[in-house]
Steps between C-alpha positions, in 0.01 A plus 500: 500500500606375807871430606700307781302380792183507280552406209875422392626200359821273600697480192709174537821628369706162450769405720775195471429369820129530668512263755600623861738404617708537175636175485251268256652643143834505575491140641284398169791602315727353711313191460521504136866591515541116637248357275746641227824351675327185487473504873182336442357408898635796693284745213188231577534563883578842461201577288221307742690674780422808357174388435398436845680808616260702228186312691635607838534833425150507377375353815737689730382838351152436496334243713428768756247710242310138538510419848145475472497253266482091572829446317677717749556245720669253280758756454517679828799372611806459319485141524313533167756626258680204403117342427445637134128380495386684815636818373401479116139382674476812705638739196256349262206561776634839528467600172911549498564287229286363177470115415690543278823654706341217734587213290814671386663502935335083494728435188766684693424293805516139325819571372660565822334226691639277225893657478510591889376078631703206351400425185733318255330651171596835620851344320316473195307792504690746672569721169147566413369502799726794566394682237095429545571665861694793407229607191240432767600728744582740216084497385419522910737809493307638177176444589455603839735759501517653092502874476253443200236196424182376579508539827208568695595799679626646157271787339471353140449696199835742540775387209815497608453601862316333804350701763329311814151504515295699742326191667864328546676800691410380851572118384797358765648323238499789232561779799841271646623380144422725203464834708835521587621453157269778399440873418172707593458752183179620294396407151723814372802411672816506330882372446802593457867454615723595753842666439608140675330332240224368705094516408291737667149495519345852513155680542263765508450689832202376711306758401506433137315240501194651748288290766307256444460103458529339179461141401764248364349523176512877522841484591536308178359742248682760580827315538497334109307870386800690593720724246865602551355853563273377837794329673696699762779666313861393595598837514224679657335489842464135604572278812673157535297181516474334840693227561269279730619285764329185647295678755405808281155343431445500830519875528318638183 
């Protein structure tokens, strides 16, 4: 069974904040904070803010995997990053985001071209219009960037637990947003915790597992087959879990 470069799997061990730089949860909560303190408009401009700040992250960290692409140019420059169609256009063509997480940042953008230019029903409206953008940037926050769902690049079929699927692991997206956020272990991995009090993700040696390439599906099996007695023992020979980095990928 094959191990690491050839056949490990990212296990997307959930953190609170996923987004780099880590600024998007903290100002979600700040934004509901206000919404709470009835400071109704500064929590709608805060949340679109954040909203477009999510998009230009996106676009910032990834337009140069598709420079070869026809919606490069529209967001070349960064002329483009206060213009929410352009970049939800070029995400959508880039297979970035779903239509759904589409229509979700177009939601997101109506409200703010609404509360940000003069318009005297924003008086009337203010309330729930805060709240529609704050619970719509929360869904954009848990679908594109959930450390368990649907999501595409998500190896289904594992309960309780989502590893990244083989054909996803060179994705830009997946390899400059989930990666980081991840740990590179084998289907017998195991946990336990620190004398801080802190999770640690631990493993057989290398060698344990043997050369070879195995499929997702593979990978599978033997991951929901497994008995307490074929994991790595806690207190026996094992090795810590990788903690990837952005660029990681890259290397294996």
């Amino acid at each position: 069974m094959g191990f690491r470069t050839e056949t490990g799997r990212f296990y997307r061990h959930w953190r609170e904040t996923i987004l780099r730089p880590e600024l998007p949860q903290r100002l979600l909560r700040s934004d509901a904070t206000r919404f709470c303190s009835r400071a109704y408009y500064p929590a709608l401009i805060g949340a679109c803010a954040l909203g477009e700040r999510i998009l230009n992250h996106l676009v910032l960290d990834l337009r140069d995997d598709y420079s070869h692409t026809a919606e490069h140019a529209d967001v070349a420059s960064d002329a483009s990053f206060s213009n929410w169609r352009r970049m939800i256009v070029a995400l959508s063509a880039w297979g970035v985001i779903d239509a759904e997480v589409a229509i979700l940042f177009r939601t997101l953008s109506g409200l703010r071209h609404r509360s940000v230019h003069f318009n005297p029903k924003t008086y009337d409206s203010v309330r729930e219009d805060a709240l529609n953008a704050i619970t719509t940037l929360r869904d954009i926050l848990q679908k594109q960037f959930s450390a368990f769902g649907p999501q595409p690049w998500f190896m289904p079929g594992t309960p309780g637990v989502c590893f990244i699927a083989k054909d996803y692991e060179e994705n830009p997206f997946v390899r400059r947003f989930i990666t980081p956020s991840a740990v590179y272990v084998g289907p017998l991995h195991n946990t336990r915790i620190t004398e801080n009090g802190s999770w640690q993700f631990v493993d057989w040696p290398p060698d344990v597992y043997g050369a070879g390439e195995i499929s997702d599906e593979q990978y599978r099996q033997v991951f929901n087959d497994r008995t307490p007695e074929s994991l790595v023992p806690l207190d026996g020979p094992h090795v810590p879990a990788t903690i990837l980095g952005p660029d990681d990928v890259l290397r294996l």
